[in-house]
C-alpha positions in Angstrom: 0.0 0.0 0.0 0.8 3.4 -0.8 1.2 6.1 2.4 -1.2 9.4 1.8 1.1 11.6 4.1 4.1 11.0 1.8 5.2 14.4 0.4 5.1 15.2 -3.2 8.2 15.0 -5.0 8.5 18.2 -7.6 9.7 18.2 -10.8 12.8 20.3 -12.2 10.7 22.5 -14.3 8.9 23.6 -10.8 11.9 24.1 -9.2 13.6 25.6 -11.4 10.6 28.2 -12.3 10.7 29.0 -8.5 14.5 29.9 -8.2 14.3 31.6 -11.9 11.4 33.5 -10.6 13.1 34.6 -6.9 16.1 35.3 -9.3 14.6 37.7 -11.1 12.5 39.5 -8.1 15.5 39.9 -6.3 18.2 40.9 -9.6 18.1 44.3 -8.6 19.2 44.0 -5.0 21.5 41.7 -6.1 23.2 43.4 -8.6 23.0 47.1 -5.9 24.9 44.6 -3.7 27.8 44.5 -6.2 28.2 47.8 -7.3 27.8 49.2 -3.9 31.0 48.0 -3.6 32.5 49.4 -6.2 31.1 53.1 -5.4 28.9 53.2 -8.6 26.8 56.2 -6.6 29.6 58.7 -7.7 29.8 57.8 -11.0 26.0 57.9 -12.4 22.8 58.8 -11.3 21.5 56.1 -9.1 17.9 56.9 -10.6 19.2 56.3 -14.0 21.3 53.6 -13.3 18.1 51.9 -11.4 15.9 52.5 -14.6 18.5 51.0 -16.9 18.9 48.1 -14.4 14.8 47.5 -14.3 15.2 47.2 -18.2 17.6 44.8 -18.5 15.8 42.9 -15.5 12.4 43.1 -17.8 14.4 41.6 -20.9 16.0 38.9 -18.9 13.1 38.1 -17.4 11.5 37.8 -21.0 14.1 35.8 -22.2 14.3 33.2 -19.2 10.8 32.9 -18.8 10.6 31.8 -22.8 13.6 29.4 -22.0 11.6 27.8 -19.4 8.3 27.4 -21.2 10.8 25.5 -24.2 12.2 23.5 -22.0 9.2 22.6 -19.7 8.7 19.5 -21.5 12.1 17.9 -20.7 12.6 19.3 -17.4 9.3 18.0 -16.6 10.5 14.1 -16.9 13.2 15.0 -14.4 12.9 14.3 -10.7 14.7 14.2 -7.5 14.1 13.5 -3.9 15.3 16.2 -2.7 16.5 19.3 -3.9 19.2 20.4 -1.4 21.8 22.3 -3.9 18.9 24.2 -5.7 17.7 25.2 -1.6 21.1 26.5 -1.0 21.1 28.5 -4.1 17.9 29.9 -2.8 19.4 30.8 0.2 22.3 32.9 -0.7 20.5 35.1 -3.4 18.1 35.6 -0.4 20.8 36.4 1.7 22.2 38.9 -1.2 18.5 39.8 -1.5 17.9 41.1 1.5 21.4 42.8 1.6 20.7 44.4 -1.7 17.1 45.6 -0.5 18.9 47.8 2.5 21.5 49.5 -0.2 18.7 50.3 -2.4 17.2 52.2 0.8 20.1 53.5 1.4 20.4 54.8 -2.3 17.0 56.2 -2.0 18.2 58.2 1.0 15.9 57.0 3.5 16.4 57.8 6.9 19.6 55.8 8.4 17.8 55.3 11.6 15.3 52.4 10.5 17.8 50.7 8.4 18.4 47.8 11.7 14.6 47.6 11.7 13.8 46.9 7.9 16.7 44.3 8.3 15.4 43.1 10.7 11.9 42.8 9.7 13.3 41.5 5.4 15.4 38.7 7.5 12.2 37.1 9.0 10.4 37.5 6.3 13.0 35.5 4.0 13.9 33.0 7.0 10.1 32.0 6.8 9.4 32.2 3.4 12.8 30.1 2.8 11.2 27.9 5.6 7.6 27.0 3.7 9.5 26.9 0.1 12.0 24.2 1.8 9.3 21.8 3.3 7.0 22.0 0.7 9.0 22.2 -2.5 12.5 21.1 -1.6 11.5 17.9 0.8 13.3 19.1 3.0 13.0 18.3 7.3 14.8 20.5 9.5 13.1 18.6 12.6 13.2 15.3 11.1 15.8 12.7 13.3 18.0 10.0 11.4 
C-alpha cells in the first residue's frame, strides 16, 4: 500500500521556475549589492542607473521565462528527492537579496535610523518564506531525526 502523508516530489521544471522567478524578483538588490561596492553612486545617477537596471531585468526576465516554457517538457520528466543544492542557491540570493534591498534604501536616502529595523523585519520575512519553500517544494525536514 501506498502512504497518503508521503510528500510530493516536484519536478525540475517547478523548481527551477521557483529559483528563476526569486532570481529575477530579487536581480536588482542583487546586482546594488555589487556595485555598492564598487562606489557606482559617484559615478551615475543612481535613478538612471536603477531605470536601466529595471530594463535589462524586464528583458531577462522575458528571455528566461521563454527558455523555461521550451524546455518545460524535458525538465518536466526529471525528478529528484530532494532538492538540497537548488535550496542553498535559494538561500544565498536571499541572503544577497535582503542585503541588496537595504542598499537600495540606502540609495534612495531614506532615513539611516530604520535601516536595523527593515533588516530586521526582510530577515524574518526570507527566514520564513525560505522555511515554507523548503518543506513544501524542496523535501526538506529541518526537525526530522536519522
Amino acid at each position: 500500500m501506498i502512504k497518503n502523508s508521503r510528500p510530493r516530489i516536484y519536478s525540475k521544471f517547478e523548481i527551477n521556475s521557483i529559483l528563476f522567478y526569486a532570481t529575477m524578483i530579487l536581480f536588482i538588490p542583487l546586482v546594488l549589492v555589487f556595485t555598492y561596492t564598487l562606489n557606482i553612486e559617484y559615478s551615475f545617477d543612481i535613478k538612471v542607473f536603477l531605470l536601466y537596471l529595471l530594463g535589462i531585468t524586464a528583458l531577462l526576465t522575458i528571455i528566461g521565462v521563454t527558455i523555461i516554457i521550451l524546455k518545460r517538457d524535458k525538465m518536466k520528466r526529471h525528478v529528484k528527492a530532494t532538492y538540497i543544492q537548488e535550496f542553498y542557491y535559494l538561500v544565498i540570493i536571499s541572503i544577497f537579496g535582503v542585503l541588496g534591498i537595504i542598499v537600495l534604501y540606502n540609495y534612495l536616502q531614506g532615513p539611516q535610523n530604520y535601516i536595523a529595523n527593515i533588516f530586521v523585519i526582510l530577515l524574518v520575512l526570507f527566514v520564513f518564506i525560505l522555511l515554507r519553500l523548503g518543506r513544501k517544494y524542496f523535501n526538506l525536514k529541518y526537525t526530522k531525526k536519522k
